[in-house]
MDTraj code that builds the backbone (N, CA, C; nanometers):
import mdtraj as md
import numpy as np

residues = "UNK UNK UNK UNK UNK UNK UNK UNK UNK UNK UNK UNK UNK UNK UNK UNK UNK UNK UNK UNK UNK UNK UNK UNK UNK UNK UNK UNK UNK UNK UNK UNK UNK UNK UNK UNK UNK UNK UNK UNK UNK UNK UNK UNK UNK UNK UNK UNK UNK UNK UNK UNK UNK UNK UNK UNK UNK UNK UNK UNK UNK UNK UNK UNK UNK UNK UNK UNK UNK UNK UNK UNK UNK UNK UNK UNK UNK UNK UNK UNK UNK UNK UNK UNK UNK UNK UNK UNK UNK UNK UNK UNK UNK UNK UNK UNK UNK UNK UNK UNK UNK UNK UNK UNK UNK UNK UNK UNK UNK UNK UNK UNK UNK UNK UNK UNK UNK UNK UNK UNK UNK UNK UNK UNK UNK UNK UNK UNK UNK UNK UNK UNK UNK UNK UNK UNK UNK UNK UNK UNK UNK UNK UNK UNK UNK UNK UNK UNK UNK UNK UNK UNK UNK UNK UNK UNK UNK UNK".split()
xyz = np.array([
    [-0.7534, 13.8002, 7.3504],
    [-0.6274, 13.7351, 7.3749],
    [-0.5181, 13.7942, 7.2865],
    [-0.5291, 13.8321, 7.1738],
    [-0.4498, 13.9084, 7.0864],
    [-0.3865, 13.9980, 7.1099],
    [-0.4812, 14.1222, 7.2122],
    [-0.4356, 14.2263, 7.2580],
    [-0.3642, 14.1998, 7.3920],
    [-0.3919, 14.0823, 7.4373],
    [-0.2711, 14.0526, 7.5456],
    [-0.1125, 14.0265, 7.4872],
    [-0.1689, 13.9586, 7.3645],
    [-0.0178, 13.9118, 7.3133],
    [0.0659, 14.0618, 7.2427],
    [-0.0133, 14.1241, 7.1917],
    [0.0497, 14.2492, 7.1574],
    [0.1169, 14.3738, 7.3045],
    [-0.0332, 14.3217, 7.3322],
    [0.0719, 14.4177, 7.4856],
    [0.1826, 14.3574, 7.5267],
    [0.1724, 14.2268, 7.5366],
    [0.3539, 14.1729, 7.5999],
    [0.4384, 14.2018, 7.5003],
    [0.4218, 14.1587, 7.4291],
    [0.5681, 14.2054, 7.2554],
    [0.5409, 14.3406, 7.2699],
    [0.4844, 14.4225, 7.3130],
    [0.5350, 14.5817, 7.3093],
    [0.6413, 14.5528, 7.4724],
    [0.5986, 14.5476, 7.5771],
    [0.6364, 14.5714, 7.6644],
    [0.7642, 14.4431, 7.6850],
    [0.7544, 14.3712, 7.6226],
    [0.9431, 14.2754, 7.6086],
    [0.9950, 14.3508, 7.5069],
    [0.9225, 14.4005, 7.3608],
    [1.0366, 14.5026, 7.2866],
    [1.0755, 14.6411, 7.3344],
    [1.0390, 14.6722, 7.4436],
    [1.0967, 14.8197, 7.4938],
    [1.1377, 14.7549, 7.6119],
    [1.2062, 14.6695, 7.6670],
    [1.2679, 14.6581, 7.7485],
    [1.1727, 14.6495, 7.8992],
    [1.0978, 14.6969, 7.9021],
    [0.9974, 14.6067, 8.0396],
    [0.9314, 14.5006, 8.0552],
    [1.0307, 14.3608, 8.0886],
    [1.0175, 14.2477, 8.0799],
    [0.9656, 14.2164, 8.2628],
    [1.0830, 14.2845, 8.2999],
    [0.9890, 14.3199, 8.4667],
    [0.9065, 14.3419, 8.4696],
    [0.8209, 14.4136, 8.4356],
    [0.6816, 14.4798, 8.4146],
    [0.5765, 14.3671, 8.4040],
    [0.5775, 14.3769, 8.3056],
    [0.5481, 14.2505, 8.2296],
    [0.5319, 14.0976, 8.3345],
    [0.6325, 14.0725, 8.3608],
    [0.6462, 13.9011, 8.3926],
    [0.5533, 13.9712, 8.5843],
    [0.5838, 14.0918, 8.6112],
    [0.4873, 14.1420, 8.7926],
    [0.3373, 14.0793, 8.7195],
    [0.2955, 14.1802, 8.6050],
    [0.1884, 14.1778, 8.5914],
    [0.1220, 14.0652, 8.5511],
    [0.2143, 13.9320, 8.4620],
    [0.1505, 13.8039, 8.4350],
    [0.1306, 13.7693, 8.5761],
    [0.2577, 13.7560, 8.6340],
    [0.2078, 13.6240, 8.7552],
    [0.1375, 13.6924, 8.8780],
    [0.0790, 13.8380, 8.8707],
    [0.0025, 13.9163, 8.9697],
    [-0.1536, 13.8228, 8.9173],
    [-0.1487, 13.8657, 8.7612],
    [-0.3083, 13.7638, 8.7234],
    [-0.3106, 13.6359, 8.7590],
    [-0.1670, 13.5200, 8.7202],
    [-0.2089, 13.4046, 8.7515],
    [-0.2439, 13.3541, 8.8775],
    [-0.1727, 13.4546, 8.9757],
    [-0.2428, 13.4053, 9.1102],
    [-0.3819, 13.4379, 9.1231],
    [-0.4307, 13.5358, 9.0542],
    [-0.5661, 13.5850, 9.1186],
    [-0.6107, 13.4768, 9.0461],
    [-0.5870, 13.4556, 8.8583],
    [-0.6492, 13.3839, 8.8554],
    [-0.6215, 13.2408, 8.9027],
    [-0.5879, 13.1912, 8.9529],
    [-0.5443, 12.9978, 9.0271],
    [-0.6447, 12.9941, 9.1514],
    [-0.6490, 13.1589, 9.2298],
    [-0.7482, 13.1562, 9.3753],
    [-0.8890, 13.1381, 9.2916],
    [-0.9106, 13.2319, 9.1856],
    [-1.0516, 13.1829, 9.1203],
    [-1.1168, 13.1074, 9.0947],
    [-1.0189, 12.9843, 8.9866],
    [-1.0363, 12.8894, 8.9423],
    [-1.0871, 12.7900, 9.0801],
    [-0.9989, 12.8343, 9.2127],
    [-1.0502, 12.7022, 9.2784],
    [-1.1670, 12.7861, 9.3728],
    [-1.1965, 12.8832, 9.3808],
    [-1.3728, 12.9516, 9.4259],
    [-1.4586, 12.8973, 9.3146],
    [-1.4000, 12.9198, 9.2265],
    [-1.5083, 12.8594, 9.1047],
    [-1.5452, 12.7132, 9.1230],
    [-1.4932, 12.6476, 9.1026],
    [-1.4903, 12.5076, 9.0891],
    [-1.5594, 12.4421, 9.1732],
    [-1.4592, 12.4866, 9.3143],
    [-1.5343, 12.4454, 9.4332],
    [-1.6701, 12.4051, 9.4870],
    [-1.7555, 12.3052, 9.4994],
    [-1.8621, 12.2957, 9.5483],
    [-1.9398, 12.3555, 9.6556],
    [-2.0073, 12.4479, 9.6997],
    [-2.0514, 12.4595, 9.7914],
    [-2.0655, 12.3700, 9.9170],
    [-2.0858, 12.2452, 9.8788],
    [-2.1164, 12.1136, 10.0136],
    [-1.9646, 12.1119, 10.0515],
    [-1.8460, 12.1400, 9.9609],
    [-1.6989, 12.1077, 10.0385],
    [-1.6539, 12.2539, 10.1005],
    [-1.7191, 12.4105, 10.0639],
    [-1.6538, 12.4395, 10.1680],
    [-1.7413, 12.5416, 10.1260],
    [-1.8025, 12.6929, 10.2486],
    [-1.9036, 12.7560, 10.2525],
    [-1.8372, 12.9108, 10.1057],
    [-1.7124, 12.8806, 10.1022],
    [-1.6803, 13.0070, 10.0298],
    [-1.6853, 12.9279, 9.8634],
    [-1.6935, 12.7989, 9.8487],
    [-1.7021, 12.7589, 9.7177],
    [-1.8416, 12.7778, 9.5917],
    [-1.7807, 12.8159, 9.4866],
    [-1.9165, 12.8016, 9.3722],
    [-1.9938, 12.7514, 9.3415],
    [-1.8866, 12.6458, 9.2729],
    [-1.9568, 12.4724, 9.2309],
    [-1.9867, 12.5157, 9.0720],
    [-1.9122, 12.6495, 9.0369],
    [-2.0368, 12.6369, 8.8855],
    [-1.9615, 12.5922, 8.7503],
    [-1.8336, 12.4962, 8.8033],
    [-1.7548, 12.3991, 8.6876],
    [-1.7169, 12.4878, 8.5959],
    [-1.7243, 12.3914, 8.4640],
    [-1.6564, 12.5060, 8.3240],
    [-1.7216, 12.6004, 8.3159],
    [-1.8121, 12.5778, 8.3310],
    [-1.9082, 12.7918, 8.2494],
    [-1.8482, 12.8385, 8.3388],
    [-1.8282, 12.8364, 8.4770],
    [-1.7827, 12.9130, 8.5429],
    [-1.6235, 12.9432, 8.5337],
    [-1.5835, 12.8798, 8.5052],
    [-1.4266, 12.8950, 8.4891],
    [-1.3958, 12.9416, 8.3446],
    [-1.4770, 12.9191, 8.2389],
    [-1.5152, 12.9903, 8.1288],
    [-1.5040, 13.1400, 8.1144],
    [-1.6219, 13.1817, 8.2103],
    [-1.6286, 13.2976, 8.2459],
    [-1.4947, 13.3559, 8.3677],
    [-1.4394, 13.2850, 8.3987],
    [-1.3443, 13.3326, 8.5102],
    [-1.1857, 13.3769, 8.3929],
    [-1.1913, 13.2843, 8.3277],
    [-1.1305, 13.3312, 8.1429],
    [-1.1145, 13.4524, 8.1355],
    [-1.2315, 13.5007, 8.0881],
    [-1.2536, 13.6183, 8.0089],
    [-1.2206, 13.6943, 8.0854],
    [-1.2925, 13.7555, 8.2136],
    [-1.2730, 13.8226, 8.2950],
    [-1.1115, 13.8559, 8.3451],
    [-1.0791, 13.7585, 8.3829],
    [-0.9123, 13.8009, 8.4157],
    [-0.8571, 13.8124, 8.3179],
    [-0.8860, 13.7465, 8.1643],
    [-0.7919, 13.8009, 8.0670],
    [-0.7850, 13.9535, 8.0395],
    [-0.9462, 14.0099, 7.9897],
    [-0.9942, 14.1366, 7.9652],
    [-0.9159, 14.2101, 8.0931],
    [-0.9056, 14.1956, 8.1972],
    [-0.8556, 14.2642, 8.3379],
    [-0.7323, 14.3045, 8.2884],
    [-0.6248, 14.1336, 8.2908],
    [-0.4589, 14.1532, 8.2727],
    [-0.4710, 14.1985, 8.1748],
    [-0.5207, 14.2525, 8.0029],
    [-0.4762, 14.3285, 7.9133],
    [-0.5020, 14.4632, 7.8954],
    [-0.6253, 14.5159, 7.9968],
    [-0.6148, 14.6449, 8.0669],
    [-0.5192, 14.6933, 8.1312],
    [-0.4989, 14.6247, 8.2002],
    [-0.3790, 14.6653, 8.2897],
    [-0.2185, 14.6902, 8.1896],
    [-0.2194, 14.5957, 8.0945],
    [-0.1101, 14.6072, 8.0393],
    [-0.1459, 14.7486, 7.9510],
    [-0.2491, 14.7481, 7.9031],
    [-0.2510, 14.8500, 7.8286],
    [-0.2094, 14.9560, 7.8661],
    [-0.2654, 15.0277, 7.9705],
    [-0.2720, 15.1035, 8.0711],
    [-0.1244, 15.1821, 8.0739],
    [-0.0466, 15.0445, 8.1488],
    [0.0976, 15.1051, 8.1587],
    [0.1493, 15.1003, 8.0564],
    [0.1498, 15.0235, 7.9096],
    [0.2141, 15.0882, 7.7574],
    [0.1532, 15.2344, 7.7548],
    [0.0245, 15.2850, 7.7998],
    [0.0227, 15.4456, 7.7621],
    [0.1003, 15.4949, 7.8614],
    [0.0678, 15.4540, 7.9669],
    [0.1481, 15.5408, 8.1037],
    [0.3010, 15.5884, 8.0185],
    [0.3657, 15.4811, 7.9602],
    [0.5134, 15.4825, 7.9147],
    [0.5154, 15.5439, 7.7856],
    [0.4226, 15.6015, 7.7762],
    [0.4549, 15.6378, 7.6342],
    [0.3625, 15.7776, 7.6058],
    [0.3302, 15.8317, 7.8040],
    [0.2379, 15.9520, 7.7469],
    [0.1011, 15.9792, 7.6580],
    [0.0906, 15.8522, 7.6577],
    [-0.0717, 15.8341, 7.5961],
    [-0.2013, 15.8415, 7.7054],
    [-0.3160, 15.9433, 7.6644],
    [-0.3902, 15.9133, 7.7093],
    [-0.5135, 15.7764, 7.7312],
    [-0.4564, 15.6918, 7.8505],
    [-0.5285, 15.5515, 7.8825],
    [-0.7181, 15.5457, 7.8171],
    [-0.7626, 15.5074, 7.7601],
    [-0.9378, 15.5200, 7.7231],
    [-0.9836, 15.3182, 7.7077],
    [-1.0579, 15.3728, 7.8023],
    [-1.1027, 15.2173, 7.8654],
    [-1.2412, 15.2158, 7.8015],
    [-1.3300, 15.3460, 7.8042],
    [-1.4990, 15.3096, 7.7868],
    [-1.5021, 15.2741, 7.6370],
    [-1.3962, 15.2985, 7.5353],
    [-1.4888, 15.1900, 7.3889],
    [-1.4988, 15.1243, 7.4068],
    [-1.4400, 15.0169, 7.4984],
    [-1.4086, 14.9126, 7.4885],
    [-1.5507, 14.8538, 7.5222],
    [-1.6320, 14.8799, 7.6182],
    [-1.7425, 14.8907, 7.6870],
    [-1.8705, 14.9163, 7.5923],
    [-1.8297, 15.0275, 7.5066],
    [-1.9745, 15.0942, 7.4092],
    [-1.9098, 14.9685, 7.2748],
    [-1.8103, 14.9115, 7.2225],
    [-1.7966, 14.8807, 7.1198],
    [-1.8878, 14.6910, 7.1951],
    [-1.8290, 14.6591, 7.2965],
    [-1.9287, 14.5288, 7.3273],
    [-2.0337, 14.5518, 7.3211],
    [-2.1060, 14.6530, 7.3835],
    [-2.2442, 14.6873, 7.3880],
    [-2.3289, 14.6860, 7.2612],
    [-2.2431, 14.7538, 7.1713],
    [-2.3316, 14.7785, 7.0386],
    [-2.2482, 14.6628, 6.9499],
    [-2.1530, 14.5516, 6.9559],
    [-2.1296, 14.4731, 6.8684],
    [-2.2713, 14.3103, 6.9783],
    [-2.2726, 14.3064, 7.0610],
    [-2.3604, 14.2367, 7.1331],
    [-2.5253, 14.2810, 7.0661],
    [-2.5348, 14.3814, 7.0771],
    [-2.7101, 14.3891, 7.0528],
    [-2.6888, 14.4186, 6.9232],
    [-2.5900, 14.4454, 6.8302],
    [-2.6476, 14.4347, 6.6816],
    [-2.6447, 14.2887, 6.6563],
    [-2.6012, 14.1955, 6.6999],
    [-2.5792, 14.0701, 6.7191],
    [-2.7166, 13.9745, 6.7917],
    [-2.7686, 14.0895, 6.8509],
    [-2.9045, 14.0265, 6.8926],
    [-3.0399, 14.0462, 6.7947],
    [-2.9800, 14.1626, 6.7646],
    [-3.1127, 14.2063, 6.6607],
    [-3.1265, 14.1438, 6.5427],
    [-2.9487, 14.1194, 6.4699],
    [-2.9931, 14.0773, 6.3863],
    [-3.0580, 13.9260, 6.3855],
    [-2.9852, 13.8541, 6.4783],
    [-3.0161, 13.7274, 6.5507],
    [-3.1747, 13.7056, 6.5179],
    [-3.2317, 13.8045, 6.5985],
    [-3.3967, 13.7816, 6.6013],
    [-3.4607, 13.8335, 6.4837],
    [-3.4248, 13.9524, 6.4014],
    [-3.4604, 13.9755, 6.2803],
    [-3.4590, 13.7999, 6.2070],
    [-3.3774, 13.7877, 6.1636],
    [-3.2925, 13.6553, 6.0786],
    [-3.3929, 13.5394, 6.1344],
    [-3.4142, 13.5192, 6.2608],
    [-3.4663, 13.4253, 6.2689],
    [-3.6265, 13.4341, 6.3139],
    [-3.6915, 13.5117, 6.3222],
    [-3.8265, 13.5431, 6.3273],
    [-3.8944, 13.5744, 6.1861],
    [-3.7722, 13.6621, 6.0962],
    [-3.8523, 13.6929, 5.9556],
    [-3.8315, 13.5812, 5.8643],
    [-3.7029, 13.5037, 5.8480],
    [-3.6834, 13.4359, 5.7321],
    [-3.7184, 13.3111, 5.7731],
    [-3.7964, 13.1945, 5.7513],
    [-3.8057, 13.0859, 5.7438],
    [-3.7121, 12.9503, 5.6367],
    [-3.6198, 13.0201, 5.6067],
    [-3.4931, 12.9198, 5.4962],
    [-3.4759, 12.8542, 5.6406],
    [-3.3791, 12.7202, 5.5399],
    [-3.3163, 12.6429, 5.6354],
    [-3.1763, 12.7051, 5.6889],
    [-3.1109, 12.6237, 5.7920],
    [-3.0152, 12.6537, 5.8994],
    [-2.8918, 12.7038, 5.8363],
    [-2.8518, 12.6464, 5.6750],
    [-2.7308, 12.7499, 5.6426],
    [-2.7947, 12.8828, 5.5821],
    [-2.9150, 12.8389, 5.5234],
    [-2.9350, 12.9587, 5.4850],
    [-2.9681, 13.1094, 5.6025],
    [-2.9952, 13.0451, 5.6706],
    [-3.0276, 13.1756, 5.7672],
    [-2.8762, 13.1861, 5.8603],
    [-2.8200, 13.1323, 5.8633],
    [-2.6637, 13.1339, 5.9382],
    [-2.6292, 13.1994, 5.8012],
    [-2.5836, 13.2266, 5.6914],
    [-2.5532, 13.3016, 5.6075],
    [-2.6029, 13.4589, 5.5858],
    [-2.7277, 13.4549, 5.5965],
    [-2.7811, 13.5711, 5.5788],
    [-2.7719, 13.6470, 5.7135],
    [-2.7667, 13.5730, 5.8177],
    [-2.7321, 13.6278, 5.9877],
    [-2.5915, 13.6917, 5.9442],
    [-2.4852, 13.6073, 5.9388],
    [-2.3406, 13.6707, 5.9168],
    [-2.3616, 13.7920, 5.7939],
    [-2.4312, 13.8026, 5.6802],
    [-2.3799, 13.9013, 5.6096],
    [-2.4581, 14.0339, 5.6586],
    [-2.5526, 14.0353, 5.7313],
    [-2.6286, 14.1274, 5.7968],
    [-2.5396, 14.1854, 5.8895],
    [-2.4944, 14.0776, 5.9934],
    [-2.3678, 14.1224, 6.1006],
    [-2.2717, 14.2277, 6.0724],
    [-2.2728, 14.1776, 5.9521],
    [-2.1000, 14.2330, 5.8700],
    [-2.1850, 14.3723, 5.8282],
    [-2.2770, 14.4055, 5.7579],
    [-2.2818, 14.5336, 5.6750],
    [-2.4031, 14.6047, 5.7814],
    [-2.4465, 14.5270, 5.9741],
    [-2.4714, 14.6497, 6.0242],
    [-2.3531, 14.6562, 6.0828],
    [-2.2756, 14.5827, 6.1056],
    [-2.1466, 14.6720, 6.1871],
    [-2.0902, 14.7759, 6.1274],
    [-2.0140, 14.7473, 5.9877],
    [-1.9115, 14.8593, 5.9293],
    [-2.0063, 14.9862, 5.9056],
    [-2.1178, 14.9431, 5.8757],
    [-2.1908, 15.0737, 5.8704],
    [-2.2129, 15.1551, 5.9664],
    [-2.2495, 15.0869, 6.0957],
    [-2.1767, 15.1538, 6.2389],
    [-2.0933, 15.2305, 6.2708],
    [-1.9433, 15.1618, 6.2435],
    [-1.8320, 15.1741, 6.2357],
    [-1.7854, 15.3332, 6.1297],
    [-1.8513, 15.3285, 6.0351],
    [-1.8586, 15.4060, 5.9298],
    [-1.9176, 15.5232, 5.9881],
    [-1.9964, 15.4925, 6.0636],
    [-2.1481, 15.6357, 6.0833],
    [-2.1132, 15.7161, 6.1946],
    [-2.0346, 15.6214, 6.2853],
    [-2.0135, 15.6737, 6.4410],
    [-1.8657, 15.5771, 6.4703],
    [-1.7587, 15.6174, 6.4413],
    [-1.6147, 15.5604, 6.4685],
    [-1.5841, 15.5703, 6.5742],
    [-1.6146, 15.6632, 6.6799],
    [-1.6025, 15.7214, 6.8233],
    [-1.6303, 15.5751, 6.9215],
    [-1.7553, 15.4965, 6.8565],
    [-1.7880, 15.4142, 6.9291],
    [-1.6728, 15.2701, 6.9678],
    [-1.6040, 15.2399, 6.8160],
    [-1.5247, 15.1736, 6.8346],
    [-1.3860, 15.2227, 6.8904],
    [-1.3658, 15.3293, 6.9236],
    [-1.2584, 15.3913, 6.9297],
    [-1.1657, 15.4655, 6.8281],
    [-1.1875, 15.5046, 6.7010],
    [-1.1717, 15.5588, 6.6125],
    [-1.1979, 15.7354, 6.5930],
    [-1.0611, 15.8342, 6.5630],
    [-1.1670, 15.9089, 6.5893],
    [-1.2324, 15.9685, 6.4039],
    [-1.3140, 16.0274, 6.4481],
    [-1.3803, 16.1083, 6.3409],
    [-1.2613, 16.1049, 6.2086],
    [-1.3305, 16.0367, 6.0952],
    [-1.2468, 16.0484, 5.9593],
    [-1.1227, 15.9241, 5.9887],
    [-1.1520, 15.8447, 6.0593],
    [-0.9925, 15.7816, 6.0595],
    [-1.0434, 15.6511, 5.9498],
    [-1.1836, 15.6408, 5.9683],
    [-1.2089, 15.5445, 5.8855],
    [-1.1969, 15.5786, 5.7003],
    [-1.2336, 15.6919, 5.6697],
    [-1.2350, 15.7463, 5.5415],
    [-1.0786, 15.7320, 5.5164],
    [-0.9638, 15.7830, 5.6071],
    [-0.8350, 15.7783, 5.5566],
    [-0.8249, 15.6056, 5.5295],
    [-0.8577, 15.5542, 5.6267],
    [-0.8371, 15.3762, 5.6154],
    [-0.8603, 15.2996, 5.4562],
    [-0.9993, 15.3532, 5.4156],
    [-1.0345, 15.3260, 5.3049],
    [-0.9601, 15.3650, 5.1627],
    [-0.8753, 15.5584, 5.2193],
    [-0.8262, 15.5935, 5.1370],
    [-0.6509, 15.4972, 5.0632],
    [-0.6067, 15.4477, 5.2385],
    [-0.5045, 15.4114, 5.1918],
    [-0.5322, 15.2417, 5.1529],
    [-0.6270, 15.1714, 5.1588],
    [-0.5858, 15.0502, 5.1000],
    [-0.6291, 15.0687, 4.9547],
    [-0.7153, 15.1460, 4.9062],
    [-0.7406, 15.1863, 4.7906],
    [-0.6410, 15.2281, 4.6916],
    [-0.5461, 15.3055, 4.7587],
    [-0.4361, 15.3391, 4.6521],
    [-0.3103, 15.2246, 4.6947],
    [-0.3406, 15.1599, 4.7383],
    [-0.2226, 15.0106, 4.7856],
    [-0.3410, 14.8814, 4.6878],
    [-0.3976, 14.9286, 4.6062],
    [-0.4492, 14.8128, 4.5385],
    [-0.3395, 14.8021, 4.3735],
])
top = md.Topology()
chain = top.add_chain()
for i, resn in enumerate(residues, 1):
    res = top.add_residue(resn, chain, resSeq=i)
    for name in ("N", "CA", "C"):
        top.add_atom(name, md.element.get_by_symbol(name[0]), res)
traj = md.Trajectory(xyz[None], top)
């Protein structure tokens, strides 16, 4: 949701507010037809879901992740940037299953109680990601060395 809000404040501070306001209310219709496929019961009409909040949950994400592609998209279009959609894809992938592993590590090896293993889950999270992040930057979208400069400049801003 963040990166939606940043894509609109780029695209209202350079002056494509048109842009912008096509592409909100292009999503809210798709998403308003969703919401009511979703919702919809099957017994009230043969094209309905029935699968309530999870489903409209999931109808969320999906059109959000969609409309801030799209916005993205045309901030590079306007600005001569090459558009790159697949981190986005490899950075879920590998922030999801380090998230599983450690999940099942954490909770198959350690027998502590529930904060204690919710503690030791999160600090595992945290030092396999950056180490990730650190080892292979490409994945998050970073390229090669951008992380070493990152480190360099908050270091001398201490």
């Amino acid at each position: 949701q963040s990166m939606g809000q940043i894509g609109g404040t780029v695209l209202d501070s350079t002056e494509k507010t048109s842009l912008h306001v096509r592409i909100v209310l292009i999503f809210m219709v798709i998403g308003l037809i969703l919401s009511f496929l979703i919702q919809v019961p099957s017994s009230v009409t043969s094209i309905g879901l029935g699968l309530g909040s999870v489903g409209l949950a999931g109808k969320f994400i999906l059109v959000q992740l969609a409309q801030v592609n799209v916005i993205a998209f045309y901030i590079c279009k306007i600005y001569g940037v090459e558009y790159k959609f697949l981190y986005q894809l490899t950075a879920l992938l590998v922030t999801f299953s380090v998230g599983f592993i450690t999940y099942y590590m954490v909770s198959k090896f350690l027998f502590y109680d529930t904060i204690s293993k919710f503690l030791i889950y999160i600090i595992s999270y945290i030092i396999f990601t950056l180490t990730i992040l650190y080892k292979f930057p490409v994945v998050f979208g970073f390229s090669e060395g951008m992380f070493g400069k990152i480190i360099n400049i908050a270091s001398k801003n201490k």
